[in-house]
N, C-alpha and C positions, 0 to 999 in steps of 0.2 A: 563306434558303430559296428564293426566288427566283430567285436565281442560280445554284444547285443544281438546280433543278428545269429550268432556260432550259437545261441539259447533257445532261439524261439522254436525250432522242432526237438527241441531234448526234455522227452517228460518221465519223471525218475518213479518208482515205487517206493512206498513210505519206508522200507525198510533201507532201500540205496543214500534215500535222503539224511537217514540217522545214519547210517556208515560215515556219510561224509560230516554228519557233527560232531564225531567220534573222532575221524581224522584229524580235522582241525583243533579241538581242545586236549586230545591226548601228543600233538609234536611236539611240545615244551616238556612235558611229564618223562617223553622218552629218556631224555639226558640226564634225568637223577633216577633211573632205574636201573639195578642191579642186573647183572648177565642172568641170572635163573629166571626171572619175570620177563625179561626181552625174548627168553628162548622160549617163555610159556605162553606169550603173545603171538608168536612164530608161528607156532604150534595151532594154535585158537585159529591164526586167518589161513592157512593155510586148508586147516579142517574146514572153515567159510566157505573157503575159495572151488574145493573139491568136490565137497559135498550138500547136492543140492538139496536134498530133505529134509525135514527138521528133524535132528538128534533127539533119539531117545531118550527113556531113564537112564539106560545105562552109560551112554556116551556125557551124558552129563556129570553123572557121578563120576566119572574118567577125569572129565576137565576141572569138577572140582579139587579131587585127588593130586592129579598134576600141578592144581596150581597152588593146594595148601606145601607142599614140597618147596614149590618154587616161593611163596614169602618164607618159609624156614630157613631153604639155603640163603634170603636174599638178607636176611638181618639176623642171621647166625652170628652168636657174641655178642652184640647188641642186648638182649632180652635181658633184662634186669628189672627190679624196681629203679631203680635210680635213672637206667638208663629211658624205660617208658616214661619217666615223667619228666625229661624233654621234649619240648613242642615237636621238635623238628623231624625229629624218631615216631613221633606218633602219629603225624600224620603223613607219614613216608607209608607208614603200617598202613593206617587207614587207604592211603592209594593202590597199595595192591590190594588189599580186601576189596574194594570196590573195583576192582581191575576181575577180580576170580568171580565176582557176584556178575559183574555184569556179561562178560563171557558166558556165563552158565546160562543167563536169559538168552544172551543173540543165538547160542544155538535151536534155540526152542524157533526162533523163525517168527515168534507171535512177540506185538509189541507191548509192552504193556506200561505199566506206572515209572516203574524202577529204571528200565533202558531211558524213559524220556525225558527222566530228572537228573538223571547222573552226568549229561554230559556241562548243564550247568556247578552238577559238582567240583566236575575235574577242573574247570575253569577257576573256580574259587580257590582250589586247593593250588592249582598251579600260581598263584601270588605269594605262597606263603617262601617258594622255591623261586622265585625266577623276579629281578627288580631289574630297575633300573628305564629309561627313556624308551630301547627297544621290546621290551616286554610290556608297557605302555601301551603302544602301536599296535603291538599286536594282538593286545585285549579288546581293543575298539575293535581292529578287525577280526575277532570273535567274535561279538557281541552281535556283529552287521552280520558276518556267516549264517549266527543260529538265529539270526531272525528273519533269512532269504530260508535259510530251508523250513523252518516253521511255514513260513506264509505261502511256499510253493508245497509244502502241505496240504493246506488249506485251502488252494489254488488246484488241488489232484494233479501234482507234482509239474506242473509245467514252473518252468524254472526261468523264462523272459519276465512270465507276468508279476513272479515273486521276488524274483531282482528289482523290477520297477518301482515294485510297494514296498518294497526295505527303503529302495533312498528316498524315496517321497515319506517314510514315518522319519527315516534317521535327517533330513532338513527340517521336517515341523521340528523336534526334537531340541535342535541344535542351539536355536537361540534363548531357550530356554533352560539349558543345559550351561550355558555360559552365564546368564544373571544369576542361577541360583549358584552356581559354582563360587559367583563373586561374593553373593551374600551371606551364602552359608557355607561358610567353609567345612573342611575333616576335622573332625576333633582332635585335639593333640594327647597322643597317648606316648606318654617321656619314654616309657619302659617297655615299647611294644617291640616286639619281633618279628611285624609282619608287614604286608603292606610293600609299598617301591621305594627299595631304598638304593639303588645304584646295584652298580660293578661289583663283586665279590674279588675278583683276582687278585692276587697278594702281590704289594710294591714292595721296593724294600722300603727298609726303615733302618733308623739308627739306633745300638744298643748297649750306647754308654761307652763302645770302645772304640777304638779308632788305630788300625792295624798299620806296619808300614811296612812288613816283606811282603812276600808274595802276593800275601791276602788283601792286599794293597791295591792289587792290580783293575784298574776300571774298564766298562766296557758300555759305552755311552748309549742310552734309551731313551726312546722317547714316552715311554708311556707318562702319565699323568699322574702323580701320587696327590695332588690336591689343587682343587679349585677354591679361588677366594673371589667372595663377592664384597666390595667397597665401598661405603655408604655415598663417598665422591669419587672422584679419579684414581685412577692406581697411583701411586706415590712414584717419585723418582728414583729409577733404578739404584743410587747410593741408599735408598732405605727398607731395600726388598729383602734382608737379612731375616730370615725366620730360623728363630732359636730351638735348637734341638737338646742337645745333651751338653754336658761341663765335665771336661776331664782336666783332672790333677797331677795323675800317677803318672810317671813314667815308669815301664813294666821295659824297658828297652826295644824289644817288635812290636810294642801296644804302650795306648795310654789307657788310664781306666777313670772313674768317678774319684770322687774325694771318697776315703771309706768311712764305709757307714756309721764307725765309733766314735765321727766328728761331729758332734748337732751344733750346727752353726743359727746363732739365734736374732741377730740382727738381720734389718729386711733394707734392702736398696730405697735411697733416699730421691723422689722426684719433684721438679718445682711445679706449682697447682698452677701456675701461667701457662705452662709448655701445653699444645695443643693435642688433644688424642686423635688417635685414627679410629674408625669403628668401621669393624669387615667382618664377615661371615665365612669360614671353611667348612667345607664339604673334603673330609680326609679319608684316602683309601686302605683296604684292608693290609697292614703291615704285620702284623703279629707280634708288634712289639707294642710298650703302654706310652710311649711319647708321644703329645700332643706336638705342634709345631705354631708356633705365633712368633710375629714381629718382636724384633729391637725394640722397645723395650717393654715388657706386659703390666700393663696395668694391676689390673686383678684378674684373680683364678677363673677358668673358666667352671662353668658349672658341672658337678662333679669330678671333679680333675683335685688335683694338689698344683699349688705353686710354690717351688722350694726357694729357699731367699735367696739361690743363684738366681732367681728367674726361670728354672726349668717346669716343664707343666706334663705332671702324667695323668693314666687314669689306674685304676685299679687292675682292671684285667686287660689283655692283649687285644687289641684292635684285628676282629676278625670279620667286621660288616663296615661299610661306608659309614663316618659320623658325622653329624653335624654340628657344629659349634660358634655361636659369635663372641668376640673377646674384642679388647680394646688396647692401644699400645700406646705409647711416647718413639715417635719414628727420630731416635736419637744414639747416635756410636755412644757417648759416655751418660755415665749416671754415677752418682754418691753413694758411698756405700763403707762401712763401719766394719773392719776384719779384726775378727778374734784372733788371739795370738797361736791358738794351732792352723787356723785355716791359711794365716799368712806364711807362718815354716813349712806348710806342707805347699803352700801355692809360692815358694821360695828356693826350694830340694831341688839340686842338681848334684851330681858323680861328675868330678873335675877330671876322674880318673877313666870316665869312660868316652869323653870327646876332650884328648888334652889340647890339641888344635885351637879347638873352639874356645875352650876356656883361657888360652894363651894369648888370644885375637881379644876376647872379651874385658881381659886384666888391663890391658892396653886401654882399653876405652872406658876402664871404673875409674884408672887413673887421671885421664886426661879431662875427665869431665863432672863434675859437681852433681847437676842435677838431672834426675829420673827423666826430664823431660828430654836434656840434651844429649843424655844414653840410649834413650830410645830412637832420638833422629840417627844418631851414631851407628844402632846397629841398622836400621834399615839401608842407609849409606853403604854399609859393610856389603851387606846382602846381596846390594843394585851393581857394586863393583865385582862379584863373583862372575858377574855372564851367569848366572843361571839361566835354564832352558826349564819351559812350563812344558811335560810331556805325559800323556794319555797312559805309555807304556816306557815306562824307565825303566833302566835296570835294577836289580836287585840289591838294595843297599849293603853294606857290613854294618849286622845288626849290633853287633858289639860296639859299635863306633857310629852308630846310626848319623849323628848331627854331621862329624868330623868327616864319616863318607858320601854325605848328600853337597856340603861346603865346597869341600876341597880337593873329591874326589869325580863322584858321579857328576855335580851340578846339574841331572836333572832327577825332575819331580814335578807332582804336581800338587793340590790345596795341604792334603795331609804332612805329606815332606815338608814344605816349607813352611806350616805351622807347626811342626811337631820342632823342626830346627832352631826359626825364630822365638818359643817360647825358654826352647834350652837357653840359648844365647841372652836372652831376653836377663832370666832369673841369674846365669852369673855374672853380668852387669847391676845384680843387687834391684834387679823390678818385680815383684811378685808377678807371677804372669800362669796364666789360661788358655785350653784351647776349646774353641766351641764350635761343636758340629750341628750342622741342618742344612738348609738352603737357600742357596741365592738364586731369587729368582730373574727372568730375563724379561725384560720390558716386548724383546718380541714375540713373546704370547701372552703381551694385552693388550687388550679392547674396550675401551672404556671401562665400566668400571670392574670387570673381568681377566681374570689373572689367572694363568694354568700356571703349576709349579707341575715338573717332570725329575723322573731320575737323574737327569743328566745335570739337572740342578745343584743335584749332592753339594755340598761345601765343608770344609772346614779355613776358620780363622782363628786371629788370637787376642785375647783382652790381658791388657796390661795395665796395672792397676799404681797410678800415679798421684800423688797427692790429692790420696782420701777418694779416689773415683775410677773406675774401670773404663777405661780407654780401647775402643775395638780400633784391631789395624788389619786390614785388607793384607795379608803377606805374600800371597800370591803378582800382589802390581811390582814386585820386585824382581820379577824375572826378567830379564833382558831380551827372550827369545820365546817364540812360542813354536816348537817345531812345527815341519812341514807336515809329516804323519799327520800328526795333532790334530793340525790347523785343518787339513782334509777331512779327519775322521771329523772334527767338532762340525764342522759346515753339512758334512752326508748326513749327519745325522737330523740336522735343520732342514735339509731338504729342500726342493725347488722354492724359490717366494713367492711362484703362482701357487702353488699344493701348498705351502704354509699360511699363505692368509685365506686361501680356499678354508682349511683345517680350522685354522681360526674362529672363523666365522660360524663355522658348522658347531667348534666346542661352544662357543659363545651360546650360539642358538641352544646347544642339549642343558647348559645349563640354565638359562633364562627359565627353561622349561620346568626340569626339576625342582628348580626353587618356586616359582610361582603356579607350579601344578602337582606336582609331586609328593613336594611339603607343605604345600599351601595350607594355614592353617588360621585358628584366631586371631594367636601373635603376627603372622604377616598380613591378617585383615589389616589388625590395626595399624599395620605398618604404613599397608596401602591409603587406608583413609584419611590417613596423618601427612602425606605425602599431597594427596588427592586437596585437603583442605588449605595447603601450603602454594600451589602450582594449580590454580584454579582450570588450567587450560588440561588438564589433563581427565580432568571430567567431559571437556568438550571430545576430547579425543575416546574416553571411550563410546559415549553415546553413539557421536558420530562412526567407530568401527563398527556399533551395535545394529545401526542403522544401513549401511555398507553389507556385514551379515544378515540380516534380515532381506536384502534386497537379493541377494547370492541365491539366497538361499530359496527365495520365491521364483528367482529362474531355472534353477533346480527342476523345482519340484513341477515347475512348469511343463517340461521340457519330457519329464518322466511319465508326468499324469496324461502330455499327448500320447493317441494313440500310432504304434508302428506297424504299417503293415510290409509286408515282404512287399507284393504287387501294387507294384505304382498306379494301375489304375485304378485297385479300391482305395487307395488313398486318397488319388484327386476325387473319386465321387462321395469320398465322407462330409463336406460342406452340405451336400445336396439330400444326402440320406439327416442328415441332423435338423436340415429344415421341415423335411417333410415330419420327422418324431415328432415337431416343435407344432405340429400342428394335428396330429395323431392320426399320421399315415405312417404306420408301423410295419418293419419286412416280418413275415412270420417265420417259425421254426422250420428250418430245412426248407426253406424254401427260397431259388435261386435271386440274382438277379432277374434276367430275366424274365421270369414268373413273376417276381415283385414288380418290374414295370408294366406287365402284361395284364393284370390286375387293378392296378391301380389307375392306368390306360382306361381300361374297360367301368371303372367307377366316377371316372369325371369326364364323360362322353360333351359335354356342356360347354368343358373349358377349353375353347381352342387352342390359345397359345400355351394352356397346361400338357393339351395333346402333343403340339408341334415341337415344343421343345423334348418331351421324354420322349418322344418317339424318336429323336436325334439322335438324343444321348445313348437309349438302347442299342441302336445301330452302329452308333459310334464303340462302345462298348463290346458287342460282339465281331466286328471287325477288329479292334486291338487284340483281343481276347484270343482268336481262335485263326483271325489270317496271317498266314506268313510273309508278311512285307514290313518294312520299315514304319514305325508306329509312332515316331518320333511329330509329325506332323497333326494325326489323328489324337493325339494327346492333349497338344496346343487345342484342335478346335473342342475338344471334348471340354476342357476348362474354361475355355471363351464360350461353351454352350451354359455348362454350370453358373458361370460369375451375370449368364443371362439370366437364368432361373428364378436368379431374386427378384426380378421386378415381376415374374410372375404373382398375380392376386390368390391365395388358395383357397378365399374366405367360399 
């Protein structure tokens, strides 16, 4: 009420009105505009602000001049053929061009075509820059801005009354706005570039190698590098492994990929019983081409590669939000048929450069038969070290990397202990693997919503044991998780009131994005397949439909009464609406007073029509004009009115 009432004396001129539709669609524009176009806008309101005249010829041809300068310095190197026939480049152009054009009108002071279509331009153009839930929000609240100030246009700039009639159009609106939304969805264009597509800030991502000095070093985040949405429940934390990259090479500070002269041509073998999982990821810009999906992928996702490790890229570097559904077998082993190079290189260790390890490892080829009982043997090995899982270790002897993390440092954290455990692993005679991506944490999910964060990063190792690739956790072998650690991993979790608060809020942005965002045919259909499945879920939308409609007619209820500052032409609006209702109308400029004075004087007949206006008049010019407390003469001024009615006007 407040802020309704801070409007009803503020009446703006049609030209202050467009300033402010200006303001409003050009705040998102500012932040992708180059320093020469910020200082050439400077420039422009400043000249506004100064100068009260309207700018001549020649001051215009000025602002033109300045500000062809200022798109040249602003996409200097830019200008190509090649480069112009990026979208993103051309209409970056087009926003200053339409920034210099419309500058040159606002000086002129006169309104005309061009200033009162443009700021619907800049609105459109700013989608093409700015995605995601909050730019969303604030499209709506554009939408609602340029239609308060259109209508307080309309209104000769009073700015209460065209507040009023924006929410009163934007509730009739609404619920109509939500059927057709449901039924007619956006169309799906695969290949667009435009539109709301999330977050642009770059996560990391994995690039095939997996470092273990320095560049080793983590520093635990929470940002979000991908949301998955779950057709049922999030699966149990033992099957949150999303697969990233497969290294082979030990480079001794690095592992790397199998190289690329290897085409390995068998594909992993799964049984048709085993159950899939089916989820949708929403993955952030990495600038690397790895996709990330569950243990173990069914098939490729669409447009991507699936190489017969299971790895899934795409062509080029992930530099906008994408989205992807794929399908998995939520299972540590699977079958799988190795070619005789893929096995010697996934078999290659230097005995020569962890003698230690290899010394420990001849011990346990001898003592044990089979792959299976070498691999409990070296995990055994591992859990008897005391190793300590740490955030910040020191810095291994890279020459010795296995032998110094073992016997030396003991500690590390996923990479150490997989890069060691595989060493270990291969001179016990087990062909072995390590795979980098993420493990996600079951506490940031929510039904069937699952954030995966940097802090997720993982690597483990797959050990490939009669005829089938066995993933092992090597990290549960540590005996200690230090204290640092244990601190930093929890700060970075943060309070459990602020992380299930957090929770809920990602839950809510992406419920959002997926069912408004991307809303499309494919997720009609989704919906109506769901809809004809869970028949109650028809009752529920109706019934919210009906819920909004009722909202919304309080709404507009509420808006279409009228507000007056003075309380007591309020209370006498009953009495002034009866009398219209019967075509005793006040005229123009012309008081109370005079209006019961008048009106008095035309039905001399009706006594109780006399007795009572003659009250009310009196009553009315004693609130009005005497200085005493009016708190009483209010009450009998309303018990005069609520009499009124039974007056006869016939």
């Amino acid at each position: 009420m407040t802020f309704f009432k801070s409007l009803q004396d503020i009446k703006l001129t049609p030209l202050t009105l467009l300033d402010m539709s200006y303001i409003a669609v050009l705040l998102p524009l500012l932040l992708i505009l180059k320093v020469p176009m910020l200082v050439f806008l400077f420039i422009v309101v400043v000249i506004l602000f100064l100068k009260k005249e309207p700018s001549g010829n020649l001051g215009v041809l000025f602002i033109f001049i300045l500000g062809i300068i200022a798109v040249y310095l602003s996409l200097y190197g830019a200008f190509s053929f090649r480069g112009l026939s990026r979208l993103k480049l051309f209409l970056e152009l087009l926003v200053y061009v339409l920034l210099v054009v419309v500058s040159m009108q606002r000086l002129t002071q006169k309104i005309n075509f061009y200033l009162l279509i443009s700021p619907m331009l800049f609105l459109a153009l700013s989608l093409f820059f700015f995605h995601g839930l909050s730019m969303l929000i604030y499209v709506v609240f554009e939408i609602f801005f340029l239609l308060w100030m259109v209508l307080s246009h309309r209104m000769e700039g009073r700015l209460s009354e065209g507040f009023r009639s924006s929410m009163v159009m934007f509730m009739y609106s609404l619920p109509w706005v939500v059927v057709l939304f449901v039924f007619f969805p956006r169309i799906s264009f695969e290949h667009a570039t435009y539109g709301f597509k999330g977050e642009t800030e770059h996560r990391m991502g994995h690039d095939g190698t997996m470092y273990l000095d320095n560049k080793a070093q983590l520093v635990p985040s929470t940002r979000i590098v991908m949301e998955v949405g779950f057709d049922e429940n999030v699966p149990t934390s033992s099957a949150l492994y999303f697969r990233g990259s497969i290294l082979y090479v030990d480079k001794k500070n690095h592992w790397e990929p199998m190289p690329s002269y290897v085409k390995r041509k068998n594909r992993p073998q799964f049984k048709q019983t085993q159950k899939k999982t089916y989820y949708k990821v929403t993955l952030y810009p990495t600038q690397k081409r790895w996709l990330y999906l569950l243990d173990m992928p069914y098939e490729k996702v669409k447009l991507s590669t699936l190489d017969t490790d299971l790895i899934t890229t795409v062509k080029n570097p992930i530099a906008e939000p994408i989205h992807y559904a794929a399908s998995s077998f939520l299972i540590k082993t699977f079958n799988d048929v190795l070619d005789a190079k893929t096995k010697e290189i996934a078999s290659t260790y230097d005995k020569a450069q962890n003698p230690k390890t290899y010394k420990e490892a001849q011990k346990i080829k001898v003592m044990f038969t089979s792959d299976e009982q070498r691999a409990k043997a070296v995990i055994d090995f591992f859990k008897a070290q005391s190793l300590s899982y740490s955030l910040k270790p020191e810095v291994l002897d890279m020459k010795h990397s296995t032998d110094s993390f073992l016997f030396d440092k003991h500690k590390g954290y996923c990479v150490h202990f997989a890069s060691s455990f595989v060493t270990m692993a291969r001179m016990v005679g087990i062909p072995s693997r390590i795979v980098t991506g993420y493990k996600a944490d079951m506490r940031n999910a929510l039904k069937n919503y699952l954030a995966v964060k940097e802090n997720d990063a993982h690597a483990w190792a797959e050990l490939y044991i009669n005829g089938a690739w066995i993933r092992i956790e090597t990290t549960s072998t540590a005996s200690i998780i230090e204290a640092d650690t244990q601190r930093q991993l929890e700060e970075a979790k943060g309070s459990a009131l602020y992380k299930s608060i957090n929770l809920y809020l990602m839950y809510a942005k992406y419920q959002v994005e997926t069912w408004i965002l991307y809303y499309s045919n494919i997720r009609q259909l989704q919906l109506l397949k769901y809809a004809k499945n869970n028949p109650k879920i028809i009752l529920y939308f109706v019934s919210s439909l009906i819920l909004l409609v009722v909202l919304t007619f309080m709404i507009i209820t509420y808006f279409k009464r009228p507000h007056f500052k003075n309380k007591t032409i309020a209370s006498l609006q009953p009495l002034l609406q009866k009398l219209k209702k019967n075509n005793i109308i006040r005229k123009e400029k012309e008081t109370l007073h005079q209006f019961f004075m008048r009106i008095l004087s035309e039905n001399v007949e009706n006594k109780k029509f006399i007795e009572v206006i003659g009250k009310i008049d009196t009553l009315y010019e004693r609130i009005s004009y005497a200085k005493e407390d009016s708190s009483q003469q209010q009450k009998a001024l309303k018990a005069l009115i609520k009499d009124f009615k039974s007056v006869n006007l016939a």
